[in-house]
Backbone of each chain as nested JSON, in Angstrom:
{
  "chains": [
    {"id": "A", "residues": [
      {"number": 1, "name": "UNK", "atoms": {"N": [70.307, 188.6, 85.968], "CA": [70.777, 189.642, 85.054], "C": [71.689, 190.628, 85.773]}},
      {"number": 2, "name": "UNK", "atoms": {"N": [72.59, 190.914, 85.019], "CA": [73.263, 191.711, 85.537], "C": [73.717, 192.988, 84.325]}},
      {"number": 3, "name": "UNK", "atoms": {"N": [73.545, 194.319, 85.009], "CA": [73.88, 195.37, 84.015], "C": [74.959, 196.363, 84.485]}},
      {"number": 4, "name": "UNK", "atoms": {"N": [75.818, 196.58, 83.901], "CA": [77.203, 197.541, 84.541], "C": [77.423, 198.46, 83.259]}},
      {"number": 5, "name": "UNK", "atoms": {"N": [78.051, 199.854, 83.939], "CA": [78.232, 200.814, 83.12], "C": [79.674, 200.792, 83.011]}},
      {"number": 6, "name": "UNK", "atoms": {"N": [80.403, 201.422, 81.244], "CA": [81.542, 201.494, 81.519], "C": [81.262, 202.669, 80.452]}},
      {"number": 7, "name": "UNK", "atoms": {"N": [82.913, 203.607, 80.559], "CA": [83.314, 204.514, 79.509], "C": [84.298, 204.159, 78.704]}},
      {"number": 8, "name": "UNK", "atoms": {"N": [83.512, 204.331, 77.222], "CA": [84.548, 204.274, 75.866], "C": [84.576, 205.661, 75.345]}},
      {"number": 9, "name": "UNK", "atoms": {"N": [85.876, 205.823, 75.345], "CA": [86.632, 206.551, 74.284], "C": [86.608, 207.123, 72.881]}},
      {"number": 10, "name": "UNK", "atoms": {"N": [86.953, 207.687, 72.171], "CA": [86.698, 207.863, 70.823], "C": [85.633, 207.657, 69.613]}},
      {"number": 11, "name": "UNK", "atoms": {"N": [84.257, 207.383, 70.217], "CA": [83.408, 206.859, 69.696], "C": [82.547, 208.552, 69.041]}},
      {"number": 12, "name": "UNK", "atoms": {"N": [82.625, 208.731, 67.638], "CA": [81.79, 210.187, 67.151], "C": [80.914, 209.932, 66.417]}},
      {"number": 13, "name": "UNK", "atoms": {"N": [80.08, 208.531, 66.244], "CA": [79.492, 208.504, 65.369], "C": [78.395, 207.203, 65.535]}},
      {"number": 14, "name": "UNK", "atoms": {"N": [77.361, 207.032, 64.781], "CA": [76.633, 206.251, 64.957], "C": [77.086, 204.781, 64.245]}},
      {"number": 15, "name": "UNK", "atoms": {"N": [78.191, 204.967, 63.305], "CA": [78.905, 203.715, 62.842], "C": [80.02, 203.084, 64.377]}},
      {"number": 16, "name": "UNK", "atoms": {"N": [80.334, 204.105, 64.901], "CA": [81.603, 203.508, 66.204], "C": [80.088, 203.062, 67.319]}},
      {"number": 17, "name": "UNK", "atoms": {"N": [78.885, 203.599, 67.772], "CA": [78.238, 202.875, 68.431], "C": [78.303, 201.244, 67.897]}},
      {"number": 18, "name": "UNK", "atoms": {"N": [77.658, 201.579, 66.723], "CA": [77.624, 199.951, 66.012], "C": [78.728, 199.132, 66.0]}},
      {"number": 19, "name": "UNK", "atoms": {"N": [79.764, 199.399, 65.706], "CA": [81.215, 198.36, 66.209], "C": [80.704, 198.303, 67.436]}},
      {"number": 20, "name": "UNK", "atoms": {"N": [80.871, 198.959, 68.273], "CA": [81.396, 198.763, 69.844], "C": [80.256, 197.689, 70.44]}},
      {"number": 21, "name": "UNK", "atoms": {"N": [78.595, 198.021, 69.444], "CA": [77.783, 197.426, 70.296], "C": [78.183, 195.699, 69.516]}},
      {"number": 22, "name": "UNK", "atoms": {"N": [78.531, 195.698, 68.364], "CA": [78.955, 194.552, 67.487], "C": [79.962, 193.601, 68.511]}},
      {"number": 23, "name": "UNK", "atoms": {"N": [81.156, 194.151, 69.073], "CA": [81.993, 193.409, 69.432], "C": [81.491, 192.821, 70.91]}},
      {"number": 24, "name": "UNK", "atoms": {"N": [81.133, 193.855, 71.943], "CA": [80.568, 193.87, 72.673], "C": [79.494, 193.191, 73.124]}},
      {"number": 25, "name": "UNK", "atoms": {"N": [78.755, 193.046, 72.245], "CA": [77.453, 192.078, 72.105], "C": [77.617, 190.74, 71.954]}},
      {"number": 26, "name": "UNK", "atoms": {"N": [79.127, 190.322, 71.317], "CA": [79.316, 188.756, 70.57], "C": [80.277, 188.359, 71.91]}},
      {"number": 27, "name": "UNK", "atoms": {"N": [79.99, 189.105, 73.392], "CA": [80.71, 188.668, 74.292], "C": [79.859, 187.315, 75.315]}},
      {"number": 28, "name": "UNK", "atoms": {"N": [80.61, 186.193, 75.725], "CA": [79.86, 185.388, 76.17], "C": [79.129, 185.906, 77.535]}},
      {"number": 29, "name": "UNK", "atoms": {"N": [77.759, 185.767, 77.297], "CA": [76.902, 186.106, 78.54], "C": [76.351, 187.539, 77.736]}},
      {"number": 30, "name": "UNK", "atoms": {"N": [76.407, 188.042, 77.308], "CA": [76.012, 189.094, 77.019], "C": [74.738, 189.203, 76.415]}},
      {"number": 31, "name": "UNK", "atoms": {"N": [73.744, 189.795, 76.656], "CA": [72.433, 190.023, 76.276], "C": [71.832, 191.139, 75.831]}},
      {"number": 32, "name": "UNK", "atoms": {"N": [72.192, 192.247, 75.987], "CA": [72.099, 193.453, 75.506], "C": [73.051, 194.818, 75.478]}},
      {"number": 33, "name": "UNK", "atoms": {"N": [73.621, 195.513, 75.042], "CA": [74.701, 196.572, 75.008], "C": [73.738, 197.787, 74.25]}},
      {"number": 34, "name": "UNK", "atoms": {"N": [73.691, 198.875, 75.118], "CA": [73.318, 200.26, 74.625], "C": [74.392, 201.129, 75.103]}},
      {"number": 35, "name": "UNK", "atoms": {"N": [74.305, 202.036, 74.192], "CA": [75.781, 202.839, 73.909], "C": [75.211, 204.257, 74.071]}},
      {"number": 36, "name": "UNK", "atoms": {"N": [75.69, 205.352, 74.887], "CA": [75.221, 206.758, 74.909], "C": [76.556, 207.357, 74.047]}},
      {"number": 37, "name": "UNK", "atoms": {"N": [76.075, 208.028, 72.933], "CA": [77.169, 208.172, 72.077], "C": [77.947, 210.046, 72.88]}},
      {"number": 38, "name": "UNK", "atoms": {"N": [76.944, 210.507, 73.026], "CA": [77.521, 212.008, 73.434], "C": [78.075, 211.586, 74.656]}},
      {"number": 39, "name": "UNK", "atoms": {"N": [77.981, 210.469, 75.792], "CA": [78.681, 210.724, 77.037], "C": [79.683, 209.744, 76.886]}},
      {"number": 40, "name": "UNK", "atoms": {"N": [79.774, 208.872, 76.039], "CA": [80.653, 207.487, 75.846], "C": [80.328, 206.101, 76.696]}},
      {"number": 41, "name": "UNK", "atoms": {"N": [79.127, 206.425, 77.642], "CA": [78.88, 205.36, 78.421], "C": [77.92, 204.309, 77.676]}},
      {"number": 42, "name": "UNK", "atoms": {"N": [78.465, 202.996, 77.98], "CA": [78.119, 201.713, 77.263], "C": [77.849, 200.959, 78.274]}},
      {"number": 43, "name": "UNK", "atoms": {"N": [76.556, 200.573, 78.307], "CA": [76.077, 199.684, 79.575], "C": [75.891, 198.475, 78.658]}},
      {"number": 44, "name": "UNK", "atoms": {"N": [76.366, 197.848, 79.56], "CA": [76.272, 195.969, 79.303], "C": [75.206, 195.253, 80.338]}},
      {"number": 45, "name": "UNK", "atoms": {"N": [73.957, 194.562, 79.648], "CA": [73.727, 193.655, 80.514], "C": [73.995, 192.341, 80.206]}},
      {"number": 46, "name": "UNK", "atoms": {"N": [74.318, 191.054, 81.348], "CA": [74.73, 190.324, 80.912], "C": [74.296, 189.25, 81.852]}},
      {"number": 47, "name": "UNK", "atoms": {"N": [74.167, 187.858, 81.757], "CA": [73.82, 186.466, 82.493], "C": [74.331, 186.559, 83.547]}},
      {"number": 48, "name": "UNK", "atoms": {"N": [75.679, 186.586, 83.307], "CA": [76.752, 186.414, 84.444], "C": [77.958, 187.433, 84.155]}},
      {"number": 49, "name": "UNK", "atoms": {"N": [78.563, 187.776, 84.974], "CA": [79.691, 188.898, 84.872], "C": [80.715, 188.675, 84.258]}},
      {"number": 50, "name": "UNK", "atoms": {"N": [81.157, 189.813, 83.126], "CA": [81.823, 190.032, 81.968], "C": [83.225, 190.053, 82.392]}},
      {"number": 51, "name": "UNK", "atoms": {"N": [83.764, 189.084, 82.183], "CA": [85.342, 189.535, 82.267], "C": [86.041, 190.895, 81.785]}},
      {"number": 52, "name": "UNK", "atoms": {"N": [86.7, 191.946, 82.572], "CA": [86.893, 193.0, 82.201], "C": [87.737, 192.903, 81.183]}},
      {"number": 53, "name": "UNK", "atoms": {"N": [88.55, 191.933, 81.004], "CA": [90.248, 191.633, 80.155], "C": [88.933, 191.504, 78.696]}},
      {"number": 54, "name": "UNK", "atoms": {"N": [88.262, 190.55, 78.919], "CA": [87.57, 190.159, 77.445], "C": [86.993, 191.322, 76.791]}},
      {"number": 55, "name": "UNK", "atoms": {"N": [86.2, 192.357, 77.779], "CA": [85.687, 193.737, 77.282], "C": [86.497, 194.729, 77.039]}},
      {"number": 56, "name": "UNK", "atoms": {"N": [87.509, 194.933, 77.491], "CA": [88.53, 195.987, 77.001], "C": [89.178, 195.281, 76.266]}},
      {"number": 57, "name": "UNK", "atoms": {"N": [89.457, 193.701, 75.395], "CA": [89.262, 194.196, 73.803], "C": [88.945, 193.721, 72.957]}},
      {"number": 58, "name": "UNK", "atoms": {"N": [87.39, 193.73, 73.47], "CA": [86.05, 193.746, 72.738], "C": [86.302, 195.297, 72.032]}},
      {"number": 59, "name": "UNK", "atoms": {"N": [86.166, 196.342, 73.008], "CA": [86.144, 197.73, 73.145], "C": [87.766, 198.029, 71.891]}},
      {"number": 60, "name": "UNK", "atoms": {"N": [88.361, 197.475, 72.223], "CA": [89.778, 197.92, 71.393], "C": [89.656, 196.997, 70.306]}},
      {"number": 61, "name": "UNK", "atoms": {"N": [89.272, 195.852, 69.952], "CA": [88.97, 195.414, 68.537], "C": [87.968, 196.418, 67.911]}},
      {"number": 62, "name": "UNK", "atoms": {"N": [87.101, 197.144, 68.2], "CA": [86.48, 197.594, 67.839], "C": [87.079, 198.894, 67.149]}},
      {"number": 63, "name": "UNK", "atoms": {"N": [88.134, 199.325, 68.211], "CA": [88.705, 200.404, 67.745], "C": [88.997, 201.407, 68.59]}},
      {"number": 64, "name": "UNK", "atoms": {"N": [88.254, 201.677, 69.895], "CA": [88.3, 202.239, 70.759], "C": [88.726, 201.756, 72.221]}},
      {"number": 65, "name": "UNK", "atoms": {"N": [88.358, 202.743, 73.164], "CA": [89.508, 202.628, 74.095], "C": [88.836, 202.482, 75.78]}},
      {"number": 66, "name": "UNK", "atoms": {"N": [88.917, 201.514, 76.067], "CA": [87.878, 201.392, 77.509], "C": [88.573, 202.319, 78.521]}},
      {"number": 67, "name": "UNK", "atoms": {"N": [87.653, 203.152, 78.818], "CA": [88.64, 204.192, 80.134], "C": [88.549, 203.435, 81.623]}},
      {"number": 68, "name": "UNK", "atoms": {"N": [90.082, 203.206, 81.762], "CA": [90.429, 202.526, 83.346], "C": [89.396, 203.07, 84.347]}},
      {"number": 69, "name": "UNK", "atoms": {"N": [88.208, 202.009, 84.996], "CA": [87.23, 202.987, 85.935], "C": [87.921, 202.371, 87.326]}}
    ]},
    {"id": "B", "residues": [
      {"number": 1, "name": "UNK", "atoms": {"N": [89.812, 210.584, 31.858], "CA": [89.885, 210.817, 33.454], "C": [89.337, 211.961, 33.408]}},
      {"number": 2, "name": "UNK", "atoms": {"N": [88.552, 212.309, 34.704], "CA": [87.998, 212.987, 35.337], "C": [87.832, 213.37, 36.828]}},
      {"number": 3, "name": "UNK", "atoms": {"N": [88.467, 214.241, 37.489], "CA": [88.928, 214.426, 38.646], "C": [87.853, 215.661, 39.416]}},
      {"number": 4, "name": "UNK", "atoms": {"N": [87.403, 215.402, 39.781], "CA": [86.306, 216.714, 40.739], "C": [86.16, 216.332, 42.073]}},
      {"number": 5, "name": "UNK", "atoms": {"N": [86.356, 217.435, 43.258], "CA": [86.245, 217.367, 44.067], "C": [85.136, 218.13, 44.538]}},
      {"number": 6, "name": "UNK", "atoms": {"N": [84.687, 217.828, 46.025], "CA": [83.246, 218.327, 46.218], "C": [83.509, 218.153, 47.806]}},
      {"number": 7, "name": "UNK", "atoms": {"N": [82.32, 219.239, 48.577], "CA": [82.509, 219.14, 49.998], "C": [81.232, 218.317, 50.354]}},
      {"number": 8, "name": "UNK", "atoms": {"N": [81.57, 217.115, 51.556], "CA": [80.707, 216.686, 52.671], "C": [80.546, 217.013, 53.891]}},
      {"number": 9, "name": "UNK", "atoms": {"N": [79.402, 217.034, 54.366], "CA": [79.589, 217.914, 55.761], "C": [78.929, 216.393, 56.811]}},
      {"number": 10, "name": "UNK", "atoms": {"N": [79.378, 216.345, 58.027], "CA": [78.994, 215.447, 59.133], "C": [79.865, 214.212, 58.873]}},
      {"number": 11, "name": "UNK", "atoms": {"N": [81.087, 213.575, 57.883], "CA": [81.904, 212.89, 58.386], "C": [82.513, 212.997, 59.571]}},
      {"number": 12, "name": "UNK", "atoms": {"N": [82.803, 212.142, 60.826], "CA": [83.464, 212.299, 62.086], "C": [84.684, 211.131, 62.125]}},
      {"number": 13, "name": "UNK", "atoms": {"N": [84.407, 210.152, 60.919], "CA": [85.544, 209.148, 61.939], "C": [85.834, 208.514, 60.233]}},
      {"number": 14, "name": "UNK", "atoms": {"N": [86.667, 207.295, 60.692], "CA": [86.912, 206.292, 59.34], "C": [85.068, 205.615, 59.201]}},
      {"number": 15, "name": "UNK", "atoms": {"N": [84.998, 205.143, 59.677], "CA": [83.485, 204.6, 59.307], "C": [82.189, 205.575, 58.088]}},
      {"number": 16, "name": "UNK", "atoms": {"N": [82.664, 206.289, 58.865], "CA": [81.824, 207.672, 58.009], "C": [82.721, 207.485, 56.547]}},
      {"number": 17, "name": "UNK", "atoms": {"N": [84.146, 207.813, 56.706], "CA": [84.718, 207.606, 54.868], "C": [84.134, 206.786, 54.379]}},
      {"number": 18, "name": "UNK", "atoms": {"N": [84.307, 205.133, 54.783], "CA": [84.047, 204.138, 54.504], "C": [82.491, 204.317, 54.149]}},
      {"number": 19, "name": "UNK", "atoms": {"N": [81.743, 204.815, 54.212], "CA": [80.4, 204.841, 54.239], "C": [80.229, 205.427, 52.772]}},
      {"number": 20, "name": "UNK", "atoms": {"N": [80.619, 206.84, 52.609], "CA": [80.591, 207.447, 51.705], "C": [81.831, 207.486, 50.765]}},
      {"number": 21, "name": "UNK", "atoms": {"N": [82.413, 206.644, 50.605], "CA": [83.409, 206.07, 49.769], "C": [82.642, 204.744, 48.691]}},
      {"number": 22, "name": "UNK", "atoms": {"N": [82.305, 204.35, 49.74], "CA": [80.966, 202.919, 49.263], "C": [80.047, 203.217, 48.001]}},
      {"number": 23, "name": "UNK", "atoms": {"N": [79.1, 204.263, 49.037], "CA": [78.113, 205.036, 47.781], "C": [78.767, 205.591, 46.756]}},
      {"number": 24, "name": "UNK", "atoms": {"N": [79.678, 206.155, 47.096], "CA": [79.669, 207.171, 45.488], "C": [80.812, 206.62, 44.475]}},
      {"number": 25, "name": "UNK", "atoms": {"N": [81.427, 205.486, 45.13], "CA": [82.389, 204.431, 44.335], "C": [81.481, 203.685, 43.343]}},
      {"number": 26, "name": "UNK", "atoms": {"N": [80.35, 203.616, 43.994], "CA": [79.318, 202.519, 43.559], "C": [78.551, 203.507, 42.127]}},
      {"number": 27, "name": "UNK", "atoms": {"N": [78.582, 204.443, 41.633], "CA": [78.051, 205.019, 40.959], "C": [78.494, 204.766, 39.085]}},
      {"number": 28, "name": "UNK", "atoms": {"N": [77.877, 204.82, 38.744], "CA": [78.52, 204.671, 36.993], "C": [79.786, 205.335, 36.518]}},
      {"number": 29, "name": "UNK", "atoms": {"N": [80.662, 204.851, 36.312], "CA": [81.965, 205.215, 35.831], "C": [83.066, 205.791, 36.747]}},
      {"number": 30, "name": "UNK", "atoms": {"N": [82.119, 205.531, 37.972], "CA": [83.725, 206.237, 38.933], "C": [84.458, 205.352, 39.377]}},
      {"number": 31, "name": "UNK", "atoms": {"N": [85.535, 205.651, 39.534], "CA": [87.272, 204.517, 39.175], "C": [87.726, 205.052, 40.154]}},
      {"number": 32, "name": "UNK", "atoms": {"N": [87.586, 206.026, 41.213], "CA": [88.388, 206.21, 42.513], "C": [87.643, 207.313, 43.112]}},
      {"number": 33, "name": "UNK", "atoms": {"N": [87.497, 207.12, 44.789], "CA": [87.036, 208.299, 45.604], "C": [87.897, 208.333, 46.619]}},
      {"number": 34, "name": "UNK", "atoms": {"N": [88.583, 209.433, 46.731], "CA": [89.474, 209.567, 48.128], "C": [88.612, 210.476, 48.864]}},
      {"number": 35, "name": "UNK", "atoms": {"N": [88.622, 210.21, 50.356], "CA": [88.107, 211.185, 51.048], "C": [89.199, 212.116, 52.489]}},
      {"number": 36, "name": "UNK", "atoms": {"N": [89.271, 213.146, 52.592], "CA": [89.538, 213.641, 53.649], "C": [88.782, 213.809, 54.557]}},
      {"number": 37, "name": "UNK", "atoms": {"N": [89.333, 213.477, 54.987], "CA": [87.733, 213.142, 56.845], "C": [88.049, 214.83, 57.476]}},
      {"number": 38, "name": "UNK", "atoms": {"N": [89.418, 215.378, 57.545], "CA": [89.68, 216.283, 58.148], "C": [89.004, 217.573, 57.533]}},
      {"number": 39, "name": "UNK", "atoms": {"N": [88.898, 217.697, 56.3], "CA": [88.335, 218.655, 55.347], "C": [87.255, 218.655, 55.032]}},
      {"number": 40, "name": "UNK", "atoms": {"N": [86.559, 217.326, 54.614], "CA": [85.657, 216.742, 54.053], "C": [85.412, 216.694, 52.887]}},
      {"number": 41, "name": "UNK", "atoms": {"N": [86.73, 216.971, 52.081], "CA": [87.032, 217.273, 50.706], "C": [86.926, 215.798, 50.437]}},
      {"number": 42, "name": "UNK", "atoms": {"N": [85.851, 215.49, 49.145], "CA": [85.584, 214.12, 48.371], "C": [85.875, 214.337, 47.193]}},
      {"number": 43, "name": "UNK", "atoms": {"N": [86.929, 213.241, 46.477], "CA": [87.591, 213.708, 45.265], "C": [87.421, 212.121, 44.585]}},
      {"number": 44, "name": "UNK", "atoms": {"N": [86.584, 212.645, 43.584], "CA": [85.75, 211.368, 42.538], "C": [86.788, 211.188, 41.106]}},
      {"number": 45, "name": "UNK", "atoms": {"N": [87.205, 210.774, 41.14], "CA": [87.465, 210.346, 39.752], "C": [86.736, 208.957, 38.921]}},
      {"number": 46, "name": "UNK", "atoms": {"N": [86.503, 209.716, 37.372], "CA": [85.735, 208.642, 36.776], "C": [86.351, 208.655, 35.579]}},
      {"number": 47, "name": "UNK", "atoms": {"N": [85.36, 207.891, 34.471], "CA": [85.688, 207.893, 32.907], "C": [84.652, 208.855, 32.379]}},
      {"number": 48, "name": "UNK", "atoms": {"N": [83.89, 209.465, 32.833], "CA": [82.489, 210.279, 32.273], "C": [82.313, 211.393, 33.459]}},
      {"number": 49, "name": "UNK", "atoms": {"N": [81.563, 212.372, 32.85], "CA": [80.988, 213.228, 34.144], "C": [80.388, 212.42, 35.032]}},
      {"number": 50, "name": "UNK", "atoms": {"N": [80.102, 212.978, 36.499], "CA": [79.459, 212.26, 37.156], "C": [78.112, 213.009, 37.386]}},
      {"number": 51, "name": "UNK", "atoms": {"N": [76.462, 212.742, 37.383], "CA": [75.657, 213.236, 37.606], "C": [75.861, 214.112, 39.057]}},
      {"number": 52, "name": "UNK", "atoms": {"N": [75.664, 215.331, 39.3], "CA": [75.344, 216.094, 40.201], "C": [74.456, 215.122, 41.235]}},
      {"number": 53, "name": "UNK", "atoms": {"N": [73.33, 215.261, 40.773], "CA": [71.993, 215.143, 41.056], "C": [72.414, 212.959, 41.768]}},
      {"number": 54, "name": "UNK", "atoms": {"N": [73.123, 212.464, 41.001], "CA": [73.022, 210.879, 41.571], "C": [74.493, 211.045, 42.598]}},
      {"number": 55, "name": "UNK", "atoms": {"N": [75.307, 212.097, 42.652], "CA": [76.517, 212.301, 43.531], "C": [75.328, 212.452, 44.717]}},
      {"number": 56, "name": "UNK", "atoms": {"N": [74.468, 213.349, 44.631], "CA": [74.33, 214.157, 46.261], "C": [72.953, 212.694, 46.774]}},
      {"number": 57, "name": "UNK", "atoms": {"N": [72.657, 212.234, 45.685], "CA": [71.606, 211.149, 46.21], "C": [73.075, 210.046, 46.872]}},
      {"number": 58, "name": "UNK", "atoms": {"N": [73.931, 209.512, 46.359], "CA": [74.916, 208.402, 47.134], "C": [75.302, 209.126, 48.196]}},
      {"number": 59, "name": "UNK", "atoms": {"N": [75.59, 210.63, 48.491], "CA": [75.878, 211.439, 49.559], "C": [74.915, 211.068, 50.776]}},
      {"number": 60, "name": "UNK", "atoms": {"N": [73.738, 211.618, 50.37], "CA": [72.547, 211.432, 50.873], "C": [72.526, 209.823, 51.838]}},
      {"number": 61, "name": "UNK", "atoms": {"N": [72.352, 209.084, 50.53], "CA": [72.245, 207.824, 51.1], "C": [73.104, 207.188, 52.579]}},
      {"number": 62, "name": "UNK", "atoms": {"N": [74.213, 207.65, 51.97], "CA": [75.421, 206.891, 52.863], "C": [75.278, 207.824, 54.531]}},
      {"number": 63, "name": "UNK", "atoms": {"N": [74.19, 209.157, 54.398], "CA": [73.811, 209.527, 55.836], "C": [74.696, 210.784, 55.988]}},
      {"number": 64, "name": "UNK", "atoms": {"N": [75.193, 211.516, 54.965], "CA": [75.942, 212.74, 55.202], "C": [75.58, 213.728, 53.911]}},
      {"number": 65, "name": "UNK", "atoms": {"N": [75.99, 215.035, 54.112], "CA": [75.464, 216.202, 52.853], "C": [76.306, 216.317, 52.488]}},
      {"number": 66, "name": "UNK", "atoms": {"N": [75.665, 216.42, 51.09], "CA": [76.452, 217.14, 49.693], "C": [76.68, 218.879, 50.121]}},
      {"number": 67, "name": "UNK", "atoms": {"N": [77.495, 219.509, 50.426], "CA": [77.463, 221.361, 50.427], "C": [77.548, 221.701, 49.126]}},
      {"number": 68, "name": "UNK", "atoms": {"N": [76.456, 222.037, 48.954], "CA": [75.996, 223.199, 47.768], "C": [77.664, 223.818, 47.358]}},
      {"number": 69, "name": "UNK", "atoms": {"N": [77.826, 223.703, 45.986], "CA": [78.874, 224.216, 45.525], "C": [78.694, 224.876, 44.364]}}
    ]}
  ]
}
């Protein structure tokens, strides 16, 4: 297992958690996504490590905006 | 036609419109709801009055308040 933190962008609401955890979640390897809505941090755990290209736009299909870490 | 507008309080994003656009579209005789996300001005148009009392319950529902008017 593997779990990594990232920051999204524009997220004010408990409907933008739900996209983000929606797109995010339907990523291959992915097993769980919790979303801290007041700090924007979205931790992913996952099988094997998430291609960053596939999650930033996971994160931008969704609607929002993965901040360059 | 019938045109009344009314305030919601705790919309933050499009999801939130979409939310409460849903509910109170969904109500007996209403034929259009525009919402301003920026204002929170909700403007119902129907063919009949619209119940007070079943407006602030679809308000309710969809997870945001009716402001007392």
């Amino acid at each position: 297992m593997i779990t990594q933190s990232y920051q999204v962008k524009g997220m004010t609401c408990g409907h933008c958690v739900n996209a983000v955890s929606t797109e995010v979640g339907a990523l291959p390897g992915v097993t769980e996504v919790t979303v801290d809505l007041a700090s924007g941090a979205v931790t992913v755990t996952s099988n094997d490590p998430v291609d960053p290209e596939q999650l930033r736009a996971a994160v931008d299909e969704a609607g929002y905006e993965l901040v360059a870490s």
